[in-house]
C-alpha positions in Angstrom: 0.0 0.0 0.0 1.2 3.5 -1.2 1.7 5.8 1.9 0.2 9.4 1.0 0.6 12.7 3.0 -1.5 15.7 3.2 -0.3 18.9 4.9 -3.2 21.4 5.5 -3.6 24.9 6.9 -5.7 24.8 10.5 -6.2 27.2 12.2 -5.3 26.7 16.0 -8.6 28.2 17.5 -10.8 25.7 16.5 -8.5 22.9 17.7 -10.2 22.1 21.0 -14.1 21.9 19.4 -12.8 20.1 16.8 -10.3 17.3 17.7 -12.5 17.1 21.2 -11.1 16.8 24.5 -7.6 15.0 24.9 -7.4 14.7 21.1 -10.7 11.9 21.5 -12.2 13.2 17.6 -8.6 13.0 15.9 -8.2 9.2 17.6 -11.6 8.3 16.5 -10.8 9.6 13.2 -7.5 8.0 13.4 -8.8 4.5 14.4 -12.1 5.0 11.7 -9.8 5.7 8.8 -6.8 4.3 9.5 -4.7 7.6 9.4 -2.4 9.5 11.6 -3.0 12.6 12.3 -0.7 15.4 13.6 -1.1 19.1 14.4 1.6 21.3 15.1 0.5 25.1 15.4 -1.5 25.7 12.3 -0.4 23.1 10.6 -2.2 19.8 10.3 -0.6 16.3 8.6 -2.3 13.7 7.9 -0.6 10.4 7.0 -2.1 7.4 5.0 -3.5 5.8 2.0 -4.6 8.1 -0.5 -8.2 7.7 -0.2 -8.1 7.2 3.7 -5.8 10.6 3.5 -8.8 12.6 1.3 -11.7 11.1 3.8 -9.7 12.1 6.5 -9.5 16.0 5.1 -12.8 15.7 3.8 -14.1 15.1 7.4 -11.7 17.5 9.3 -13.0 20.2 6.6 -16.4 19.9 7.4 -15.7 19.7 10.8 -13.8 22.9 10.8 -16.4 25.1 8.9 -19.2 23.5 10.9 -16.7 25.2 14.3 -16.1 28.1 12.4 -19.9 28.5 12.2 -20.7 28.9 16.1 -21.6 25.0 16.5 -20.2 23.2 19.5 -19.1 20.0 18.1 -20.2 16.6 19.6 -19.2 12.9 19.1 -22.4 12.4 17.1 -20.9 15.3 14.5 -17.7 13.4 14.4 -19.6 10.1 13.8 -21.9 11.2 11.3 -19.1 12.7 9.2 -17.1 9.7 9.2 -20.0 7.8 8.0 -20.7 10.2 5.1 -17.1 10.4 4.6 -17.3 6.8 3.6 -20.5 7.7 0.5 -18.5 10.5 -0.2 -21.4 12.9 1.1 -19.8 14.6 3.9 -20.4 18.1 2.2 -23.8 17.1 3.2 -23.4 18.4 6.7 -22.5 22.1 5.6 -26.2 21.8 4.3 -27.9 21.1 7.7 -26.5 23.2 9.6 -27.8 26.2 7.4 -31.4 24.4 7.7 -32.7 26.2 11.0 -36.4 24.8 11.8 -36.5 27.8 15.3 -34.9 28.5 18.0 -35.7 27.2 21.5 -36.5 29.7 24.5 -32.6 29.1 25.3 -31.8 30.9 22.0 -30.5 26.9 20.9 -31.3 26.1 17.1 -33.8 23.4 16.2 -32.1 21.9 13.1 -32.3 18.5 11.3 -28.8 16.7 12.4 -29.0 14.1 9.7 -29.7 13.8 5.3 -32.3 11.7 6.6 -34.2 14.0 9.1 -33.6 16.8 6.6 -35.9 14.5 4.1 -38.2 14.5 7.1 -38.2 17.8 7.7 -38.6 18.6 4.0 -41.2 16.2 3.3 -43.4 17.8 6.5 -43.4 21.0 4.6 -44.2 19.6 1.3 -47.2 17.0 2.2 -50.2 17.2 4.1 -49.8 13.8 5.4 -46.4 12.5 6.8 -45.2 9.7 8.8 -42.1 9.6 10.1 -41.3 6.1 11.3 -37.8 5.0 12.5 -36.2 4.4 15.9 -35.6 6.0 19.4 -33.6 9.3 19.0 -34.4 10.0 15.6 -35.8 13.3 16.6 -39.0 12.0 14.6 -41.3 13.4 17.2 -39.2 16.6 18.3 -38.7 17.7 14.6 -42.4 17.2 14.0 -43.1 19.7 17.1 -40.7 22.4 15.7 -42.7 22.1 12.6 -45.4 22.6 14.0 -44.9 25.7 16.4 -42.8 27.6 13.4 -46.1 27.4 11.7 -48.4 28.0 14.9 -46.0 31.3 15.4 -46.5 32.2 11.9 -50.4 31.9 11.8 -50.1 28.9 8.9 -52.4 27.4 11.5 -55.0 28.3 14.5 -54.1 25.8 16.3 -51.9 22.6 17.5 -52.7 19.6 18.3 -51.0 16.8 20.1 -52.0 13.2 21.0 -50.6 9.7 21.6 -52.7 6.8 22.6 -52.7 6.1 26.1 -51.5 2.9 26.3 -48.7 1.6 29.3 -45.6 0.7 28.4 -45.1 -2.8 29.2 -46.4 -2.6 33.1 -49.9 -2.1 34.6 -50.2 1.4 36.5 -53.2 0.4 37.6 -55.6 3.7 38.4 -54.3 6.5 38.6 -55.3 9.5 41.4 -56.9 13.0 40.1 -58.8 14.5 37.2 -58.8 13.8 33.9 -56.1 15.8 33.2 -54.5 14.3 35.7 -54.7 11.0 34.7 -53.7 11.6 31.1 -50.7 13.4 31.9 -48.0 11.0 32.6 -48.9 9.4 28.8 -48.1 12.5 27.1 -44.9 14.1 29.3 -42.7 13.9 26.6 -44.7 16.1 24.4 -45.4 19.1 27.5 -41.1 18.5 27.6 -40.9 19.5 23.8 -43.2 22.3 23.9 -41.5 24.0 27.0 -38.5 23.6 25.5 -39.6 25.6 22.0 -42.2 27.6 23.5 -41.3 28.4 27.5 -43.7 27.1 29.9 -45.6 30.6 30.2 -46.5 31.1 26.8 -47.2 27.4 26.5 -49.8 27.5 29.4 -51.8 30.6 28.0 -51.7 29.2 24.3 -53.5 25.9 26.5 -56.1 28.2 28.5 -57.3 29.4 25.1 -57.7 26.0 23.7 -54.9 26.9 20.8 -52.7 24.3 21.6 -54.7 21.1 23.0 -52.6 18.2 24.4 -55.4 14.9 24.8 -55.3 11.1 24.0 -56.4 9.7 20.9 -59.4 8.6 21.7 -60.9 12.2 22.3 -60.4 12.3 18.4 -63.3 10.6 17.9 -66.0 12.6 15.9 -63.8 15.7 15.9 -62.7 17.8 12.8 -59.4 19.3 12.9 -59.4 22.1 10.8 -56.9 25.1 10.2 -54.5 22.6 12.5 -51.4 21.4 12.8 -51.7 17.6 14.1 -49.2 15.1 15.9 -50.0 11.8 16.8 -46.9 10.3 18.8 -46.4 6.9 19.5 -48.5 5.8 16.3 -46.9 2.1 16.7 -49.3 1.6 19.7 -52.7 2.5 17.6 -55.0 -0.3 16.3 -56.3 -0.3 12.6 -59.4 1.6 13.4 -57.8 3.8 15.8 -55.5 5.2 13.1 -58.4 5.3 10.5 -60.7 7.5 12.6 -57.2 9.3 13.5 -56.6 10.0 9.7 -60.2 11.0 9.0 -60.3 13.9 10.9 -58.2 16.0 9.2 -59.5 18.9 7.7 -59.2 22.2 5.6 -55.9 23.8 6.0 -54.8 21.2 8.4 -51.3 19.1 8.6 -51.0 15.3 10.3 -48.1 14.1 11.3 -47.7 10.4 12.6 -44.2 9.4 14.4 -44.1 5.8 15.4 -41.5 3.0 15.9 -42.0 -0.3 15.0 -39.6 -2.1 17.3 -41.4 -0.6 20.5 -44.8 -1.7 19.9 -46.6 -1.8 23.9 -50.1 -3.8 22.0 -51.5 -6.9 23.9 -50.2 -9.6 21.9 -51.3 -10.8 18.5 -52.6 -7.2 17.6 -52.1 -5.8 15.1 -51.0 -1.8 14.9 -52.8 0.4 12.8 -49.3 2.1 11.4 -48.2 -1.3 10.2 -51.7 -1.1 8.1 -51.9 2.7 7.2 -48.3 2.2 6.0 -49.4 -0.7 3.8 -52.6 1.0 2.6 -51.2 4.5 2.3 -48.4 4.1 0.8 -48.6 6.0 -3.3 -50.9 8.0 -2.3 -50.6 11.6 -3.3 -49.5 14.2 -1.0 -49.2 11.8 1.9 -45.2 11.3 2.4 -43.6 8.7 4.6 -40.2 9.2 5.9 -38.3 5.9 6.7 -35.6 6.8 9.6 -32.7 4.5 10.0 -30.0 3.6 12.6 -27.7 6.2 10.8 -30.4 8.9 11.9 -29.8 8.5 15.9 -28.9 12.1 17.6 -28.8 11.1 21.0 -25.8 9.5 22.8 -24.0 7.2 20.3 -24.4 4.4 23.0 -28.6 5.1 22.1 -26.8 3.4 18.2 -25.3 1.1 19.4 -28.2 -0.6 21.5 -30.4 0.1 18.5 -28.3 -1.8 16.1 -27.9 -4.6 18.2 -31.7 -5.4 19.0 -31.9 -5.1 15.2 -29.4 -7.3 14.4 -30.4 -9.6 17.3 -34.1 -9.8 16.0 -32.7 -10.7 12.4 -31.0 -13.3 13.6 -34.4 -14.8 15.6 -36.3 -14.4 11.8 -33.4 -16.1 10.2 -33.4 -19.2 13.0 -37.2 -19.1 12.5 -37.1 -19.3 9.0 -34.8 -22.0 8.8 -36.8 -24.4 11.8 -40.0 -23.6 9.5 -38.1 -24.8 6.1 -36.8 -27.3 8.1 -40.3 -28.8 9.6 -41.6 -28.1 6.4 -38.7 -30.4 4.8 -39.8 -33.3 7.4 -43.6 -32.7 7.0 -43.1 -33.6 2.7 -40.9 -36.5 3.8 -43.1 -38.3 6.0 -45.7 -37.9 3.0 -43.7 -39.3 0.5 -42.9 -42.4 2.9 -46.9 -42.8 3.4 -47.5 -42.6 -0.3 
């Protein structure tokens, strides 16, 4: 193999958010690509094959201008890059980072991290229907929430409306103490979290005393239409078939839907079947309905959150492939006992 070098100017400031604490991006880089790097004042080598040596400087480029730009730089950034890097799409970060959705009360920008929540993202403003399916920390539901207060703020819409069907996750809770309100509450925390976050807990709380932005379970949905309103149902996976086709048919005039869901974290009794599985089947082709198909790639939270992801995916393609084979193989006995009959 044909050892290549690259010297490149780098400017000294933007060592520390790049390279990350005790050098921990340039090793990861280092390990990733199979390069040395090494930075002396403003100067930066990098050591290698000739390909490894351009994806190395492809991702240290990207890296730099995304520093440059104000962003704080995170092991996700450095991951992502090195997996473009290796489709030759790294560029491709430059371009989200310019894609601003708002700004939380904190003054942080809501932004699509990933090509494939900028898709999302895109596909949310294009279509009046979108799912976005895919798995934990995808930003599927958080993203759909930005949407939808950037359009609330701009008076696109009256009104927003949130809902998830209130179904346990895995345990019995038994009943719960209080109001209605009360009761409901715990099922849709994570959507109150997102809206304090974009919207501060003041303005949130008078939008919800004047019945502009309504936070219920899905079954209040029933025999409702949602006109002139931005709608999110979270946690779609958990619906049944007619759950999701009264959901669907109450959209109305001037109104946007959109459905999050994972497949893999499905909290139905067993043997039931979930109404995204069948609006996905039924749905799809359809004009101006989109659906958005996240993948592991698309994870923004901790890169441990990945990692635990791809290995319950690999692990349940394992249990199809085992299944598969003891089905061939009973079926393999089943036509061999029949032959020794006949």
């Amino acid at each position: 193999m044909n050892i290549s070098e690259i010297e490149v100017s780098f400017p000294a400031a933007h060592a520390g958010n790049v390279f990350g604490q005790f050098d921990v991006n340039m090793k990861k880089i280092e390990k990733t690509l199979r390069v040395t790097l090494i930075f002396r004042e403003d100067k930066l080598k990098i050591i290698g094959s000739e390909n490894a040596c351009r994806q190395a400087k492809d991702v240290v480029d990207e890296l730099l201008l995304l520093s440059e730009r104000g962003n704080l730089l995170s092991e996700q950034d450095v991951n992502y890059a090195l997996a473009l890097a290796a489709s030759d799409r790294v560029s491709a970060m430059t371009e989200l980072d310019s894609d601003i959705i708002c700004h939380t009360v904190m003054g942080k920008p809501v932004k699509p991290k990933t090509v494939g929540q900028q898709n999302y993202v895109k596909m949310i403003s294009d279509k009046m229907i979108v799912f976005g399916v895919g798995p934990a920390g995808t930003g599927k539901t958080y993203l759909a929430m930005a949407k939808a207060i950037t359009a609330f703020k701009a008076n696109e819409v009256n009104r927003i409306i949130l809902t998830r069907p209130a179904i346990e996750a895995g345990e019995k809770l038994g009943f719960l103490p209080g109001d209605l309100q009360s009761k409901v509450d715990p099922y849709l925390r994570p959507l109150y979290d997102a809206l304090y976050e974009m919207m501060g807990a003041e303005t949130f709380q008078k939008n919800m005393e004047k019945g502009l932005i309504e936070v219920a379970p899905l079954a209040y949905m029933r025999g409702r239409t949602l006109d002139n309103a931005y709608v999110v149902l979270d946690e779609a996976q958990n619906t049944t078939p007619a759950q999701m086709k009264m959901f669907l048919t109450r959209i109305g005039f001037g109104s946007k839907a959109i459905i999050t869901g994972d497949m893999t974290q499905k909290d139905l009794p067993d043997g039931a079947r979930s109404g995204l599985d069948d609006a996905l089947r039924v749905l799809r082709g359809i004009d101006d309905i989109g659906i958005c198909m996240l993948t592991n790639q698309d994870v923004v939270r901790h890169p441990l959150v990945q990692k635990i992801v791809t290995a319950y995916d690999e692990d349940e393609k394992r249990r199809q492939a085992r299944s598969k084979a003891r089905a061939a193989a009973a079926g393999k006995e089943k036509r061999s006992v029949i032959r020794r009959k006949n």
